[in-house]
C-alpha beads as a LAMMPS data file, in Angstrom:
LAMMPS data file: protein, C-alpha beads

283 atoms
282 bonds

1 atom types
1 bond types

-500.0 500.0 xlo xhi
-500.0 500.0 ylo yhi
-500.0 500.0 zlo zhi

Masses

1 110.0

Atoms # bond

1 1 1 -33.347 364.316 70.370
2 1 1 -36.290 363.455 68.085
3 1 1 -36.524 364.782 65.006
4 1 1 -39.849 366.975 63.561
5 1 1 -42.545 365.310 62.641
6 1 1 -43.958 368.041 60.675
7 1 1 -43.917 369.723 57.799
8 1 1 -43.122 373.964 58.004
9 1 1 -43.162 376.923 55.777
10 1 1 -41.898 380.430 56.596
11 1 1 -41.703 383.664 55.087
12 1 1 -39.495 386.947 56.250
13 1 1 -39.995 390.458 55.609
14 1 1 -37.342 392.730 56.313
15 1 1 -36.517 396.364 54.905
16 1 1 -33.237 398.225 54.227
17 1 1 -32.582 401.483 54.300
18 1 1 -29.659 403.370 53.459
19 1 1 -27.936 399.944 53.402
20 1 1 -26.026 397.810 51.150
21 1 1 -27.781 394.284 52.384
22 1 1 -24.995 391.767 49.715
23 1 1 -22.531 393.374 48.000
24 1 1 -22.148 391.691 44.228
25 1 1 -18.226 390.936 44.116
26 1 1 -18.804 390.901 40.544
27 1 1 -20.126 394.458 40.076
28 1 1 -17.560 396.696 42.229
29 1 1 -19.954 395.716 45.577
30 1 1 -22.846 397.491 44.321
31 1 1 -26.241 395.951 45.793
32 1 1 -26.782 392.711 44.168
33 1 1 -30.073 393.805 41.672
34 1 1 -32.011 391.705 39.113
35 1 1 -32.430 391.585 35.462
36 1 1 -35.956 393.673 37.002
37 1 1 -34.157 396.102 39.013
38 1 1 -35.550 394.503 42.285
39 1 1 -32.921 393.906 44.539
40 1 1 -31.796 390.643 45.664
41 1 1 -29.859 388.985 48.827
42 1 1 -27.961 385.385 48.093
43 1 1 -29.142 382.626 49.900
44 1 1 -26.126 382.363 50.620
45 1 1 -25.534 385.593 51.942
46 1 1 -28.742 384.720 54.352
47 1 1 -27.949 381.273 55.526
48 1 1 -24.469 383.003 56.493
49 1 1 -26.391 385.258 58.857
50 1 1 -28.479 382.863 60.027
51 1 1 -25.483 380.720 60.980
52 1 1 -24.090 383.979 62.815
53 1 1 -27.266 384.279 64.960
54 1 1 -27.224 380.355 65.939
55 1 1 -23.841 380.577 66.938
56 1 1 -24.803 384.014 69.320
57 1 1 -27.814 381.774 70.563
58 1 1 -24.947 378.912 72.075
59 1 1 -25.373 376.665 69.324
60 1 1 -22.126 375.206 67.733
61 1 1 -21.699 376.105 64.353
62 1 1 -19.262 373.781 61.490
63 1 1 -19.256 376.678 58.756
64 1 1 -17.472 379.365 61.022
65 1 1 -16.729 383.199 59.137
66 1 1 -12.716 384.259 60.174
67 1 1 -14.122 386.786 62.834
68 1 1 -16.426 384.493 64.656
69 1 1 -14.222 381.526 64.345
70 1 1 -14.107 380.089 67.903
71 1 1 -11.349 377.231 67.817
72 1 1 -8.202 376.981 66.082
73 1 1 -9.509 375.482 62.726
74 1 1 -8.183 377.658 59.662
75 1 1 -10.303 375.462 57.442
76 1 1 -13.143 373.216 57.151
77 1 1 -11.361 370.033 56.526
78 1 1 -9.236 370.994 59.924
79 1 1 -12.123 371.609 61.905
80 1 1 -13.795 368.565 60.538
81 1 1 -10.724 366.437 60.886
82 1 1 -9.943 367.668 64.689
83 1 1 -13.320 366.234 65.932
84 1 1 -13.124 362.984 63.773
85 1 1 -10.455 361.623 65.655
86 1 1 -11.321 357.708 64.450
87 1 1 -10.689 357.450 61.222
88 1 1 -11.998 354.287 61.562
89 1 1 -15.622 355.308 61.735
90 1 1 -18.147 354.309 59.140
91 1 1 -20.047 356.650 56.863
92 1 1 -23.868 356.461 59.230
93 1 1 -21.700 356.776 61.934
94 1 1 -19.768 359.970 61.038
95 1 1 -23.220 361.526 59.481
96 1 1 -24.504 360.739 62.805
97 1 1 -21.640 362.134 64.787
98 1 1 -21.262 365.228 62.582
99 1 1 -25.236 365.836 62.556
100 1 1 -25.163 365.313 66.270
101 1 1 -22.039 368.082 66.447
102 1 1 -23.109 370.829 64.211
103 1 1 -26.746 372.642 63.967
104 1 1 -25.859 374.202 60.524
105 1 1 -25.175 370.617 59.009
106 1 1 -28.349 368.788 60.641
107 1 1 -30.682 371.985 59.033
108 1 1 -28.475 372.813 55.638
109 1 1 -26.125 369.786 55.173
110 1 1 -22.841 369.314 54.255
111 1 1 -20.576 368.131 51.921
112 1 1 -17.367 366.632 53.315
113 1 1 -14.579 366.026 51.330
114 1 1 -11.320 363.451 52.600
115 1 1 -8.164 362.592 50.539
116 1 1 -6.801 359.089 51.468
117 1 1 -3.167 357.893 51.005
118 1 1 -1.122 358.322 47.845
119 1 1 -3.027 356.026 45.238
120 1 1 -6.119 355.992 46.985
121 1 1 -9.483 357.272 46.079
122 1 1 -10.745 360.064 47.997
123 1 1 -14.149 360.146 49.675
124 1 1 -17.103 362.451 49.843
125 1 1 -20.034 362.175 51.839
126 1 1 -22.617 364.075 51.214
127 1 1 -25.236 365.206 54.126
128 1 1 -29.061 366.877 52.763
129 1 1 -30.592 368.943 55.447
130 1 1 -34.260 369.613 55.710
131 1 1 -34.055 373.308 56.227
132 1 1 -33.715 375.296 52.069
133 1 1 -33.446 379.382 51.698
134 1 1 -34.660 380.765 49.546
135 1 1 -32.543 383.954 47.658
136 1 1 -34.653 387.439 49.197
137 1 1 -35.938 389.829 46.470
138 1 1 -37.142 393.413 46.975
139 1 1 -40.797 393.893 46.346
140 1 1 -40.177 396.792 43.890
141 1 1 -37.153 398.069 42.025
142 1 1 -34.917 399.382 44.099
143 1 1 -32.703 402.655 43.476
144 1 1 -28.833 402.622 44.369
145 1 1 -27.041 405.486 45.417
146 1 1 -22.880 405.646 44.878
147 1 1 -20.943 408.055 47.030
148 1 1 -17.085 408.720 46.158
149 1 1 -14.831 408.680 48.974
150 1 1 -11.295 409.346 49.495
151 1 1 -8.430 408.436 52.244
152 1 1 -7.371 411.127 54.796
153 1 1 -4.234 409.157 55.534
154 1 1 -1.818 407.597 53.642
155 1 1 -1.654 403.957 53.490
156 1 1 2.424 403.784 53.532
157 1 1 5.392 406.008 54.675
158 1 1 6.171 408.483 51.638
159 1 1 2.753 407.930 49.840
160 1 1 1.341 410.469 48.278
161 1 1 -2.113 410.696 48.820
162 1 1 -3.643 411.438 45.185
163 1 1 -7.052 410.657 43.231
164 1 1 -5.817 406.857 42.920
165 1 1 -6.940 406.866 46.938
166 1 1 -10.785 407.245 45.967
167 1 1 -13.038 404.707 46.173
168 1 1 -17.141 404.110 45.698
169 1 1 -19.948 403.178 48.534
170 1 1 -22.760 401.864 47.280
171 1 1 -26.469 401.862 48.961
172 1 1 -29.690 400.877 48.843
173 1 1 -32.050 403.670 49.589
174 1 1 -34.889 402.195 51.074
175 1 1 -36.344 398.642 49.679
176 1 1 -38.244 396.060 50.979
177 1 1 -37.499 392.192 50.657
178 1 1 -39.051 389.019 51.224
179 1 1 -37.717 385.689 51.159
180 1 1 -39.201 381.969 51.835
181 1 1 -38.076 378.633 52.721
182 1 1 -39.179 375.535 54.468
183 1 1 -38.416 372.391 56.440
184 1 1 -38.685 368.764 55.591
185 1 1 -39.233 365.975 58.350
186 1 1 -38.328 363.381 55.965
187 1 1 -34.954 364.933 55.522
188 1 1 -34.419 365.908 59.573
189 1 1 -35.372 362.469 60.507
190 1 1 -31.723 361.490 58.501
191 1 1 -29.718 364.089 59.961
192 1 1 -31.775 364.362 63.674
193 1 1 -32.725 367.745 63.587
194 1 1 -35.703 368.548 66.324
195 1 1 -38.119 370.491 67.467
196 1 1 -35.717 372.079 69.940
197 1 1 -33.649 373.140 66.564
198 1 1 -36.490 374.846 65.217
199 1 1 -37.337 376.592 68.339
200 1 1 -33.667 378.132 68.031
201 1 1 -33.576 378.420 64.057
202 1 1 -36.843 380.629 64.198
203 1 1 -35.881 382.490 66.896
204 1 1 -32.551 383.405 64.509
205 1 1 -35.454 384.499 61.633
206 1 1 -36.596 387.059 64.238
207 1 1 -33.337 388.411 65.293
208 1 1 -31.061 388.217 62.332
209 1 1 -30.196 391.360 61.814
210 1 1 -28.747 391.450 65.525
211 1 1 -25.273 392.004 65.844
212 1 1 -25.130 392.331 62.084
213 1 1 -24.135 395.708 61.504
214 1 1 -20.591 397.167 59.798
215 1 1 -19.794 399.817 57.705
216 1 1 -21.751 398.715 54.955
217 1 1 -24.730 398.223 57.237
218 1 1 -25.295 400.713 59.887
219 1 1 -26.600 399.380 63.377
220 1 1 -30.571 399.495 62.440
221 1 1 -30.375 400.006 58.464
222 1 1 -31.729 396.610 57.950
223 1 1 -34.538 395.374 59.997
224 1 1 -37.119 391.951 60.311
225 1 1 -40.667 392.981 60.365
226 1 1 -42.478 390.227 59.901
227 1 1 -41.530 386.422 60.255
228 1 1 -45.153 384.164 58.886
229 1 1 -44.818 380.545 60.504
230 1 1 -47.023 377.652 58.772
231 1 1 -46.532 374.330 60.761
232 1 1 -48.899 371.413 58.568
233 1 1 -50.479 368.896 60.703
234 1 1 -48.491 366.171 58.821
235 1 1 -45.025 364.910 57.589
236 1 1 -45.703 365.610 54.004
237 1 1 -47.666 368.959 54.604
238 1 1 -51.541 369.473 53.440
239 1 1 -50.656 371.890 50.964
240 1 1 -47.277 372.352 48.763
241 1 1 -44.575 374.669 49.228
242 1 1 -45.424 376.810 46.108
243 1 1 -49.152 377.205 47.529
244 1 1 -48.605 378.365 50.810
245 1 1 -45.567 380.540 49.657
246 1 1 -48.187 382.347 47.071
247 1 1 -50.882 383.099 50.088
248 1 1 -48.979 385.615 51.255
249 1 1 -50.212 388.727 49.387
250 1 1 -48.227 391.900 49.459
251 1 1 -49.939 394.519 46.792
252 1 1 -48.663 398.312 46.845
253 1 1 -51.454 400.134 48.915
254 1 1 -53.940 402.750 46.703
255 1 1 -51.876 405.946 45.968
256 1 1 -48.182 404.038 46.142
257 1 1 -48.333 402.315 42.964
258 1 1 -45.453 401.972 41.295
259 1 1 -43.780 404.449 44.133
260 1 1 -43.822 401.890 46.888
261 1 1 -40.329 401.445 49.083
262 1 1 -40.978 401.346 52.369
263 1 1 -42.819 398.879 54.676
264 1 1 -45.922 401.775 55.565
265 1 1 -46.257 401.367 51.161
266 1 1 -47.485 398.043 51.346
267 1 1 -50.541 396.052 52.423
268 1 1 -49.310 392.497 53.810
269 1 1 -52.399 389.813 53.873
270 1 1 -51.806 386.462 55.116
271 1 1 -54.573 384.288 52.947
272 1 1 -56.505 381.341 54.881
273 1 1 -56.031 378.312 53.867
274 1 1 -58.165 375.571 55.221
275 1 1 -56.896 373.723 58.736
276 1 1 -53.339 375.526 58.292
277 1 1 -53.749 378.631 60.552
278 1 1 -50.337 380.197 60.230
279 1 1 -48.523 382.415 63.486
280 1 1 -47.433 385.614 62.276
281 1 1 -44.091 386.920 64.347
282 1 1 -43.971 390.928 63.789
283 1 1 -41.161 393.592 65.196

Bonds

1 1 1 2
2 1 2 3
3 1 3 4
4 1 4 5
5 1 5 6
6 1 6 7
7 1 7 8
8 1 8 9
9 1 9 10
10 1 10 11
11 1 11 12
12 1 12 13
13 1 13 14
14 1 14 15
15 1 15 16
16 1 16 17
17 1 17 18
18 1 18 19
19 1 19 20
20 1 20 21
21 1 21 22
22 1 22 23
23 1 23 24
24 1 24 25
25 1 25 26
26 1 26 27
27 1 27 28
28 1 28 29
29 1 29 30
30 1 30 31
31 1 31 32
32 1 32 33
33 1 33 34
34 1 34 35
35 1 35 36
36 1 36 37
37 1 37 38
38 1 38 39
39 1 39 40
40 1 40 41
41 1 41 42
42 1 42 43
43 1 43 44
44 1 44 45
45 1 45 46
46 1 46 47
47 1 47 48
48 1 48 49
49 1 49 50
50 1 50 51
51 1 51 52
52 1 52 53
53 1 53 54
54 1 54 55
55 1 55 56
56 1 56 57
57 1 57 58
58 1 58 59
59 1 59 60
60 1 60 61
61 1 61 62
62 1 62 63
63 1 63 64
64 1 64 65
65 1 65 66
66 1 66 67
67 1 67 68
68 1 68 69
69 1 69 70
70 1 70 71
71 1 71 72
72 1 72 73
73 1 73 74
74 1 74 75
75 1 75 76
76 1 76 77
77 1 77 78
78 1 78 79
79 1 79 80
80 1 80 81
81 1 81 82
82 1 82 83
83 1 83 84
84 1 84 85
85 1 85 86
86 1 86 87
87 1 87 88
88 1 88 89
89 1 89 90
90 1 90 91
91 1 91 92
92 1 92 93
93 1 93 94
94 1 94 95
95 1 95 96
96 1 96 97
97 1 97 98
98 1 98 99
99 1 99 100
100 1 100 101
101 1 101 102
102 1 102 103
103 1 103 104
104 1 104 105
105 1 105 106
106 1 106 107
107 1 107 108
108 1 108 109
109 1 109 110
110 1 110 111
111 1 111 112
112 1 112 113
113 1 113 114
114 1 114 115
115 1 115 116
116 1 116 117
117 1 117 118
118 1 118 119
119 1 119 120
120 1 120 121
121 1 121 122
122 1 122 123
123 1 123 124
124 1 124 125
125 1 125 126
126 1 126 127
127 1 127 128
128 1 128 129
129 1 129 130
130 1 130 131
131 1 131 132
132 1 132 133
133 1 133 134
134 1 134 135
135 1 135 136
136 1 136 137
137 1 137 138
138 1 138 139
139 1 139 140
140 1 140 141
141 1 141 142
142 1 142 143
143 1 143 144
144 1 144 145
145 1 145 146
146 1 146 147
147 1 147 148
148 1 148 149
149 1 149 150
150 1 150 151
151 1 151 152
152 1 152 153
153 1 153 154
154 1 154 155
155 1 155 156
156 1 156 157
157 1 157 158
158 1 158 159
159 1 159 160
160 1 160 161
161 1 161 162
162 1 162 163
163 1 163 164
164 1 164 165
165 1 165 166
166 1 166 167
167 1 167 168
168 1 168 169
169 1 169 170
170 1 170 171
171 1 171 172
172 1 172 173
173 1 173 174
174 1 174 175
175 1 175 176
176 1 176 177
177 1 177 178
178 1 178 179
179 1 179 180
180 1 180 181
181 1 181 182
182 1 182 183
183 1 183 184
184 1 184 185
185 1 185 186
186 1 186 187
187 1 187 188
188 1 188 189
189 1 189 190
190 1 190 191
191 1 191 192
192 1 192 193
193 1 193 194
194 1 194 195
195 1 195 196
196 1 196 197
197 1 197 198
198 1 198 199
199 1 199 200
200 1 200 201
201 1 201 202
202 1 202 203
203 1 203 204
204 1 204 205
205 1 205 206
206 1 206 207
207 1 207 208
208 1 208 209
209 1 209 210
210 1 210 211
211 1 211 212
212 1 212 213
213 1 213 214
214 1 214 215
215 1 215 216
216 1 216 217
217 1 217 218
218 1 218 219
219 1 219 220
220 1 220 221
221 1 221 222
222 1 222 223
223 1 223 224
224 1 224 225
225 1 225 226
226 1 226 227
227 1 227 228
228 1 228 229
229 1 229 230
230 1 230 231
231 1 231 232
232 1 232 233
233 1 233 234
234 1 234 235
235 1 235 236
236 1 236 237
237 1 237 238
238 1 238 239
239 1 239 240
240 1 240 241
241 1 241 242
242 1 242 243
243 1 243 244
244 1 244 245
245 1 245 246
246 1 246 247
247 1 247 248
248 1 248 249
249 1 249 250
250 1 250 251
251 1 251 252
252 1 252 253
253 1 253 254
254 1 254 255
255 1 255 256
256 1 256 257
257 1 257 258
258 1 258 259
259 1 259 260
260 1 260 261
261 1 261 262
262 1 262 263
263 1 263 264
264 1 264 265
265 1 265 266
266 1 266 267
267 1 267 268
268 1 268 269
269 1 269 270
270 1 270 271
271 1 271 272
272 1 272 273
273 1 273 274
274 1 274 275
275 1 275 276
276 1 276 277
277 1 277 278
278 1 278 279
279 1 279 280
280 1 280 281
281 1 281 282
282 1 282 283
């Protein structure tokens, strides 16, 4: 496959309601929330999700999660090592096989990591990919609302079920984020990722919130409104990044300042800029 030969831009907007969207392992799994007290959502956390939708879409996947793991890998390095079978295989020819293998390393890369024999150096090869995430931030502060809960069944014969059995749930009430990223054709030429790729990776922006839901997230608590597309007319894009991020203008409409949660509280304008006419993907 041929790799793009453009440069591309793309900003989501998504909401959540009644929802805790990345739990902060750090902070008892409350809603991850800035210094600001606008919520936020990892990159991480996203790229994980987006991963999950490729691999619904038929695409094969290297960074698996436990419950969507489709082979018998229990690790990276055994997945990795069950489809290098020659270990004699150079470095551009296991970037190329690898690339060729897996959609998440040709758009996000990769670092692989080998240990050689006893007394030997080990080797890591390190793959960039052309796709970057940014983290997602909500547009305002967000509040956070902790419920107590408590077992109705013991965990163990003979327990006693007692206040030690409560726990917290943590939500966001309603907030809505935005995040950005982009894709670089210098970078996709070296790992081969193609138009076809980008056809499927976008169609994962407007779904990802598909087969999503748990506990945490009820079926329809978090939802993609809006996915803005900008595709430059060149390798090395007419405008940068930063400036085609920044036209898109979300201001809390007249009467909602300050008290602005939902998507209806917001105005979202798209500016023009000159011979980059972006496509604007809305739910």
């Amino acid at each position: 496959m041929v790799s793009i030969g453009n440069k591309v831009d793309f900003a989501v907007v998504f909401t959540v309601t009644n929802a805790n969207p990345n739990g902060d392992p750090l902070n008892g799994n409350r809603p991850r929330v800035g210094f600001d007290g606008r919520g936020e959502v990892s990159d991480v956390c996203i790229k994980r999700k987006i991963r999950n939708r490729l691999q619904d879409l038929g695409l094969d996947v290297f960074v698996q999660s436990d419950d969507r793991r489709i082979d018998d890998a229990k690790s990276l390095k055994e997945r990795a090592d069950s489809f290098i079978t020659s270990a004699g295989k150079d470095e551009e020819e296991f970037v190329r096989s690898v690339c060729e293998k897996w959609i998440d390393v040709r758009a996000f890369g990769q670092l692989f990591a080998f240990k050689k024999k006893t007394g030997d150096a080990g080797v890591s090869i390190g793959i960039r990919g052309p796709v970057s995430v940014h983290p997602a931030f909500s547009l305002s502060p967000i509040n956070i609302t902790s419920t107590q809960i408590t077992k109705s069944v013991n965990s163990e014969t003979g327990d006693k079920r007692g206040s030690d059995t409560m726990g917290m749930k943590h939500r966001v009430d309603c907030g809505t984020y935005v995040f950005y990223g982009s894709i670089n054709p210098q970078l996709a030429r070296k790992t081969g990722f193609s138009d076809q790729d980008v056809v499927k990776f976008r169609e994962a922006l407007t779904t990802l919130f598909e087969n999503d839901s748990s506990s945490a997230r009820p079926e329809g608590s978090m939802d993609i409104h809006r996915v803005i597309w900008w595709k430059h007319n060149s390798s090395n894009g007419q405008y940068s990044s930063g400036k085609v991020h920044n036209s898109l203008k979300i201001a809390e409409k007249k009467g909602k300042e300050n008290n602005a949660y939902g998507i209806l509280d917001y105005d979202i304008v798209v500016e023009k800029l000159e011979g980059l006419e972006p496509e604007v993907y809305e739910n």
